[in-house]
C-alpha distance (Angstrom), angle and dihedral (degrees) to the residues before:
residue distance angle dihedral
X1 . . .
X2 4.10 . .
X3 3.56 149.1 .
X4 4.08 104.0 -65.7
X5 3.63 115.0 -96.2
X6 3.99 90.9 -169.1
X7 3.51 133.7 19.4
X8 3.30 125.8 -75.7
X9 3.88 100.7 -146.0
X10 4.17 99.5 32.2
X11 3.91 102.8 19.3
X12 3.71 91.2 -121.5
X13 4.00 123.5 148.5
X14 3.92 114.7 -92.2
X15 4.28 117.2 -131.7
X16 3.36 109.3 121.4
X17 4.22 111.5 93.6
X18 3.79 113.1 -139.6
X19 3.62 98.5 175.1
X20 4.00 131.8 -2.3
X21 3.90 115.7 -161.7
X22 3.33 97.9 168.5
X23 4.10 116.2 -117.6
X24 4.01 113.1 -37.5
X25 3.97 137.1 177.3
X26 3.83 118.3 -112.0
X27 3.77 105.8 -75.4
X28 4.04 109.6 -130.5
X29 4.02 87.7 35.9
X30 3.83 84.5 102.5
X31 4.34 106.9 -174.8
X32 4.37 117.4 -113.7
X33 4.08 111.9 -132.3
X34 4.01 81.3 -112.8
X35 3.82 87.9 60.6
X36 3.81 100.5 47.1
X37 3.77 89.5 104.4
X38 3.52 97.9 49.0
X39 4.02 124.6 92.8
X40 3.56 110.5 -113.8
X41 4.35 124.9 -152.8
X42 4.18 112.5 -99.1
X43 3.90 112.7 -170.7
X44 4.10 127.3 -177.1
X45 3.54 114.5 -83.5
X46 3.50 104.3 -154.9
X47 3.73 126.9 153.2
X48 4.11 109.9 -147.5
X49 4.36 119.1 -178.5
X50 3.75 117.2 -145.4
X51 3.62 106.3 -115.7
X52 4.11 82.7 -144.1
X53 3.58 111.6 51.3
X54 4.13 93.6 7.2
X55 3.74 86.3 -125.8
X56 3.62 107.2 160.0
X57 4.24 118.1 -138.4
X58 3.60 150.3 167.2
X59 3.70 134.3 -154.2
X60 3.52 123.2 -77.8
X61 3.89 100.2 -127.5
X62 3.69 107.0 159.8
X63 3.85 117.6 25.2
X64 4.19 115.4 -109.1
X65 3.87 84.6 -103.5
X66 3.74 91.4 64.8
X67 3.62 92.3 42.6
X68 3.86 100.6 42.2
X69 3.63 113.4 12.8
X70 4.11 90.2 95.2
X71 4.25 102.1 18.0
X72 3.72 128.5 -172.0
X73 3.77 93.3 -155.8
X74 3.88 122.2 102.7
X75 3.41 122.9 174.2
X76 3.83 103.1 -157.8
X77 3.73 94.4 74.8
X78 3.96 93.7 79.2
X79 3.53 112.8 80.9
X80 3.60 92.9 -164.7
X81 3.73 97.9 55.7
X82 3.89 88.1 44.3
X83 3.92 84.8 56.2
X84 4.25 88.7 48.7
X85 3.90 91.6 50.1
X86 3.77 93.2 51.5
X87 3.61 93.2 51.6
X88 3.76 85.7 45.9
X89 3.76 91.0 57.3
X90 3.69 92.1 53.1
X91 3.79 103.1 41.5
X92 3.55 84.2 49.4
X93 3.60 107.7 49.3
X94 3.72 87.8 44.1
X95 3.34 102.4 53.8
X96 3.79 101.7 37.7
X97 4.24 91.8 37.5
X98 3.80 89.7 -121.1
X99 3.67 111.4 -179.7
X100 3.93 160.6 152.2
X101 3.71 86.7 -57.8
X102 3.91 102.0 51.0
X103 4.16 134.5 75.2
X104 3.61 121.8 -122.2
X105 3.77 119.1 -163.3
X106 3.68 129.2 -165.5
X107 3.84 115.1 -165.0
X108 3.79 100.2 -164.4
X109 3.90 97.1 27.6
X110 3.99 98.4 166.9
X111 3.46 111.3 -172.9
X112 4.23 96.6 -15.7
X113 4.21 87.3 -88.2
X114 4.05 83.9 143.8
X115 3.37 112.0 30.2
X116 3.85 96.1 51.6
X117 4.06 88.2 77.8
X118 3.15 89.9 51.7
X119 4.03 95.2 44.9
X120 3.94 85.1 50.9
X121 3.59 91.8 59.4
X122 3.83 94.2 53.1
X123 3.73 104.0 -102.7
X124 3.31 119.4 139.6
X125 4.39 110.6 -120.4
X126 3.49 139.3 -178.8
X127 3.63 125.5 -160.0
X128 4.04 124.4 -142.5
X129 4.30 108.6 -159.9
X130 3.66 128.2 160.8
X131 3.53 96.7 -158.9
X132 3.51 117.8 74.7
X133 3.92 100.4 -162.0
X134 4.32 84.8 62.2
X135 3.36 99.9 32.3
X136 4.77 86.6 52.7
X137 3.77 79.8 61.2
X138 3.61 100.8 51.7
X139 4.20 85.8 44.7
X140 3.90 84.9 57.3
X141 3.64 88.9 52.3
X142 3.98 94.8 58.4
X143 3.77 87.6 -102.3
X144 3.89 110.0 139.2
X145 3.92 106.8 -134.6
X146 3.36 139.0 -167.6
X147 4.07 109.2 -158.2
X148 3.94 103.3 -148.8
X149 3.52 143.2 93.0
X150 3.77 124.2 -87.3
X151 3.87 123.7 -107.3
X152 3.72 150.8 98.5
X153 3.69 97.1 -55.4
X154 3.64 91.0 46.1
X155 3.26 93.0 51.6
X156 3.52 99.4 50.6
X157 4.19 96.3 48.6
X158 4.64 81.1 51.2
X159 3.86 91.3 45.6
X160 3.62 94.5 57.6
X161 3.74 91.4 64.5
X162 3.79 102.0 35.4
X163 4.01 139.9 -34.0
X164 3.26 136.6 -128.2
X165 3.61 125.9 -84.6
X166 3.77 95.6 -173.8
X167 3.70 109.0 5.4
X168 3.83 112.7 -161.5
X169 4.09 131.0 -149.4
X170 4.12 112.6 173.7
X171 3.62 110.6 176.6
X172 3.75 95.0 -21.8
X173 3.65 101.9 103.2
X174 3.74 99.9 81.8
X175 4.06 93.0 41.2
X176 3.73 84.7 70.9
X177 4.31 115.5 104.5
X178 4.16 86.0 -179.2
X179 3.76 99.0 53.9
X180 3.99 101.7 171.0
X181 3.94 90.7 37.5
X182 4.00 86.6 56.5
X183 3.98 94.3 44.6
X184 3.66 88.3 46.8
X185 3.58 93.9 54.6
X186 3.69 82.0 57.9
X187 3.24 106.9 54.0
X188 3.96 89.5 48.8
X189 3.54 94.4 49.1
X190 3.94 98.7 46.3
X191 4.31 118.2 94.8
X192 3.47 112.8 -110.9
X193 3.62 92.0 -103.3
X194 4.18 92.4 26.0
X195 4.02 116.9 129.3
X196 4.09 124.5 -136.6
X197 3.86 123.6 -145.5
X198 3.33 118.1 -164.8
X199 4.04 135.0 -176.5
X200 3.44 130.4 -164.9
X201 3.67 137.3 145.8
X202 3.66 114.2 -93.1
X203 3.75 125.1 -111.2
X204 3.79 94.7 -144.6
X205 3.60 91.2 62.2
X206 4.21 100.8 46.4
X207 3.82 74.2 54.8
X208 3.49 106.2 38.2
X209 4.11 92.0 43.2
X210 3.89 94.3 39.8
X211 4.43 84.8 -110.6
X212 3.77 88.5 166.1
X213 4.13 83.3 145.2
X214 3.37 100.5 66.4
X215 3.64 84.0 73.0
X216 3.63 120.2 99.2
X217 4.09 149.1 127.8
X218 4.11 94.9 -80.7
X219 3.86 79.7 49.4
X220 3.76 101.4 77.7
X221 4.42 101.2 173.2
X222 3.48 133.1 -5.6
X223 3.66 119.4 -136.0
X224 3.75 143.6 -153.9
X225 3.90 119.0 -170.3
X226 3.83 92.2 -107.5
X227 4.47 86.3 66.0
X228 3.82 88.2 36.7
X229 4.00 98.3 58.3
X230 4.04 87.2 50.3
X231 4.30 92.4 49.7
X232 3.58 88.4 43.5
X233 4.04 99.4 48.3
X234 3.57 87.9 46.2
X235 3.54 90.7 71.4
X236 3.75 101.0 42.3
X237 4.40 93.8 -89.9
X238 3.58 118.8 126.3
X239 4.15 115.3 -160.7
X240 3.74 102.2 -137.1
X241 3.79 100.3 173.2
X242 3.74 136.3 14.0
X243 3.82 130.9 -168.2
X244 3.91 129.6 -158.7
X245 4.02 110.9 -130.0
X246 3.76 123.2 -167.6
X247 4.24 86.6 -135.9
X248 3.58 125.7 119.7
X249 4.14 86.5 8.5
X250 3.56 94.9 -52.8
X251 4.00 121.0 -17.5
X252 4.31 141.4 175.0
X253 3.04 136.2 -120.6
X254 3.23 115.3 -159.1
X255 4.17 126.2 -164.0
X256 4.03 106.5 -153.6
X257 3.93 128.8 170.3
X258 3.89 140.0 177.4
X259 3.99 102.4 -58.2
X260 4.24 84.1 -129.2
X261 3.91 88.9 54.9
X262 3.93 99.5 102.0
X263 4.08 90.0 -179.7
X264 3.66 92.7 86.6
X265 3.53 115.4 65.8
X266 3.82 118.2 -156.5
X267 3.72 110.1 -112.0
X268 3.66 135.6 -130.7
X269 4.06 87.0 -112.6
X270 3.86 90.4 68.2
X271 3.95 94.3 63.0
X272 4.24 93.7 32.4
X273 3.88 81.7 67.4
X274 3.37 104.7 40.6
X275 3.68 90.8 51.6
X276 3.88 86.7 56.5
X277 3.38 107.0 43.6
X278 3.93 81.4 53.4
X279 3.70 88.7 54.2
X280 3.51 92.3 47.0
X281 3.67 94.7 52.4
X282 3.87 110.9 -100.0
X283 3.66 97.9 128.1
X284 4.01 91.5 56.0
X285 3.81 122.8 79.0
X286 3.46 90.4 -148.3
X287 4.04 93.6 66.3
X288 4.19 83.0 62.5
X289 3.53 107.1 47.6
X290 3.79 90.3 44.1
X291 4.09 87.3 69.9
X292 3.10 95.7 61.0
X293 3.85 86.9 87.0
X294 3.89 94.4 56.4
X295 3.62 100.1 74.7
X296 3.75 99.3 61.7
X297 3.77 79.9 38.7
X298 4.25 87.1 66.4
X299 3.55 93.7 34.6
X300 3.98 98.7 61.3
X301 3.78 79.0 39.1
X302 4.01 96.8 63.3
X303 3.56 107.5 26.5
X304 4.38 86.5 50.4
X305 3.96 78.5 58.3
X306 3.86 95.8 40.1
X307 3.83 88.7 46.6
X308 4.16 89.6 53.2
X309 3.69 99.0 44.3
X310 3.94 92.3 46.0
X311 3.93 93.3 47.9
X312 3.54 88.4 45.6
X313 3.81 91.8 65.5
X314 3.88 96.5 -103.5
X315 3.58 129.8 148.5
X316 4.07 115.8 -126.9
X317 3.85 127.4 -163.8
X318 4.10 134.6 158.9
X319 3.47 135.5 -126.9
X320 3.59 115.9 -143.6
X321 4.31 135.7 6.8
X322 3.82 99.1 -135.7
X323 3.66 120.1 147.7
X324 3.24 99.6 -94.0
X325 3.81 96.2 54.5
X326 3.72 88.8 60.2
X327 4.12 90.3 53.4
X328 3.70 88.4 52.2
X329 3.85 98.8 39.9
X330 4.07 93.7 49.2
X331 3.91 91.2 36.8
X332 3.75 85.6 53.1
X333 3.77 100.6 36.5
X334 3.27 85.9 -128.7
X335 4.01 109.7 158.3
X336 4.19 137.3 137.0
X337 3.76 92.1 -41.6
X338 4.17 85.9 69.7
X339 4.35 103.6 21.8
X340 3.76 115.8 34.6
X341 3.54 90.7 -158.4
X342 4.50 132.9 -27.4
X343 3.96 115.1 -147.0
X344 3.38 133.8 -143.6
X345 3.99 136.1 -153.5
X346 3.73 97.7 -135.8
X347 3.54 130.2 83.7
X348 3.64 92.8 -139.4
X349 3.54 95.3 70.7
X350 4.07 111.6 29.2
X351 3.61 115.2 100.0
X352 4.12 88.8 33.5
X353 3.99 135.2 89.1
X354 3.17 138.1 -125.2
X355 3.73 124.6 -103.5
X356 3.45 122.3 -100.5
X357 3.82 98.8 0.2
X358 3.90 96.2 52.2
X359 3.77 96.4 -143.5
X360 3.87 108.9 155.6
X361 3.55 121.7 -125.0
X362 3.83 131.7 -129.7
X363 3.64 149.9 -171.3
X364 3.70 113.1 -93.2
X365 4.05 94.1 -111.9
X366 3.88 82.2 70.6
X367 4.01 91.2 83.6
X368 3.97 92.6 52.7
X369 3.32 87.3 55.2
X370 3.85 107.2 40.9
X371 4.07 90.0 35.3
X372 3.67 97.4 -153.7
X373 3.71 122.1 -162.5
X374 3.81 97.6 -127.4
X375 4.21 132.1 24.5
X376 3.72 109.5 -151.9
X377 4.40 98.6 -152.8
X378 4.06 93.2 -147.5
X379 4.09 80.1 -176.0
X380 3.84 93.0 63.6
X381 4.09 89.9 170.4
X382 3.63 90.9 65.0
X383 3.86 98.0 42.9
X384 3.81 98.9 121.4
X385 3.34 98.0 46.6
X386 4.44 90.6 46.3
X387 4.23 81.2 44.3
X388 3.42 93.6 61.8
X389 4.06 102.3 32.6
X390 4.29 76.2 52.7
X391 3.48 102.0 43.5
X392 3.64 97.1 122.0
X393 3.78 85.8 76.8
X394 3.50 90.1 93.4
X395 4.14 95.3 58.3
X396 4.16 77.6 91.1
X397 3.55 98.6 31.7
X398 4.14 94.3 -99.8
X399 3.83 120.0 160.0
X400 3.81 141.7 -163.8
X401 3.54 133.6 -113.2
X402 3.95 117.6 -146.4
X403 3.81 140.9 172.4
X404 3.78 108.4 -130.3
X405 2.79 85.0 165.5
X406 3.49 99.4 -65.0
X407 3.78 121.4 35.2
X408 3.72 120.5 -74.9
X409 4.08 140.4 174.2
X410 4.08 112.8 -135.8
């Protein structure tokens, strides 16, 4: 496993640097107390665009069994996201008709967040999750799971039972090394008539709002809708609608179908966007080799800030150990000399560290009882709702740090 030397979408050769953070460990590998004297692997994390399709990548270090075979991410611990996937369910099934009598598969099901609206409304689901720990808690849930990875041969072996009515991909899209395998598999696996939803964070914002830490290993490419229409057409999808979505700092959604399935009509929306990431630069290589000066940009910006608050006698903690804390931490060098500690709301984390930096993780109550002056939010996308489940910071005058995208003090 290396840095690509072509593209993984278009085939095209690799020069042109998007983003260059240095050498990092892999981001949810978070390090047991037992391990702490142990050396752990660090692998370039460097963002290149293809100068043909503008898709951009990183290397594919450590296969998607290493990384997701045994995960410490669960997505039922946000209460916010739980809130977005509800509404999901209902827009959805309203708009589309989706009922008792249809199939609704979610590659990437984690712990059964999703498909337990849809479960509650009588519809039967089936849940497709590589890693076994996740995909045991889903199963406890009632949530029928399949524990594999998602592709063409996968996709085959489901088909010949049933497919997919509405076939589901939140956040998934980008974890995938084997892009046109995975797309593939989707187009084999989708009804004739069946409908796709896909999320993923947008590229215009990680450029627009300097995100350069949502990049890491498990984050394989980085799309905006223009690069998405041309994977998805390849394989005989059409994108017919596309929504902007305040997750993740600004995500799509994207509505796609069988390219011969003339009951969808492509809406307005699909062209509106187009014609602005255009504007805003997308479709020039220029626009992505230009970032590459923002991160340093951020990281003179927080560790100036760190340096004042910590030689002013103030007390620093995080909030969160998401994967894009530990890109910004490591990038930053940013360890126990700056954060005394973050925190975390699930189990599976507290009472590890994170990789690479070694700072130890807690259980929320930690901050009442420390009372630090400042809470770094390392999961800047959920700040307001981790503002208001913290507000009792300010009982001794405490504040939070967050990149928005530059660094500011609530």
């Amino acid at each position: 496993m290396t840095e690509r030397g072509s593209c993984r979408f278009c085939g095209a050769g690799l020069s042109h640097v998007c983003a260059d953070l240095g050498i990092a460990p892999i981001a949810n590998d978070l390090i047991e107390a037992d391990q702490l004297d142990r050396m752990e692997p660090y692998y370039p994390l460097r963002a290149l665009v293809c100068e043909r399709c503008l898709l951009v990548q990183v290397g594919e270090f450590e296969s998607p069994g290493a990384i997701f075979s045994d995960y410490s991410y669960f997505s039922s611990f946000s209460t916010s996201w739980l809130a977005h996937c509800r509404a999901y369910v209902e827009s959805v099934s309203g708009r589309f008709s989706i009922g008792a009598e249809h199939t609704v598969v979610e590659i990437a099901s984690n712990d059964g967040y999703l498909l337990q609206y849809f479960r509650e409304r009588g519809i039967p689901v089936l849940g497709i999750e590589p890693a076994e720990n996740v995909a045991q808690a889903a199963i406890v849930k009632g949530i029928p799971t399949v524990v594999r990875f998602f592709g063409t041969e996968a996709a085959r072996d489901l088909a010949q039972t049933s497919r997919a009515d509405l076939l589901i991909g939140n956040n998934v899209l980008p974890h995938v090394p084997d892009l046109n395998d995975f797309v593939a598999g989707m187009s084999i696996l989708l009804a004739e008539r069946g409908l796709i939803t896909i999320e993923f964070p947008h590229l215009a914002r990680l450029i627009a709002d300097r995100q350069f830490d949502t990049i890491y290993h498990e984050h394989f490419s980085y799309f905006s809708l223009t690069t998405a229409k041309g994977v998805f057409a390849r394989h005989g999808l059409t994108i017919f609608d596309v929504e902007e979505i305040p997750t993740h700092g600004g995500s799509l959604r994207i509505y796609a179908r069988h390219s011969a399935d003339s009951t969808k009509p492509e809406q307005a929306s699909v062209t509106r966007l187009l014609t602005r990431e255009a504007e805003a630069g997308l479709n020039a290589l220029e626009t992505f080799t230009a970032f590459a000066e923002q991160p340093p940009a951020l990281k003179r910006e927080l560790l100036r800030l760190l340096i004042d608050l910590k030689e002013s006698g103030s007390t620093v903690v995080g909030y969160g150990a998401p994967a894009k804390g530990i890109t910004l931490l490591n990038y930053c060098g940013i360890g126990t000399d700056f954060l005394d500690y973050t925190v975390d709301k699930s189990p599976h984390k507290q009472g590890r560290y994170l990789p690479g930096v070694r700072i130890p993780i807690r259980a929320p109550d930690e901050i009442r009882r420390t009372r630090p002056d400042y809470v770094l939010i390392l999961p800047w996308n959920l700040k307001d709702e981790i503002v208001e489940e913290m507000a009792f910071v300010r009982e001794w005058g405490g504040r939070f740090l967050v990149r928005a995208p530059h660094m500011t003090t609530i």
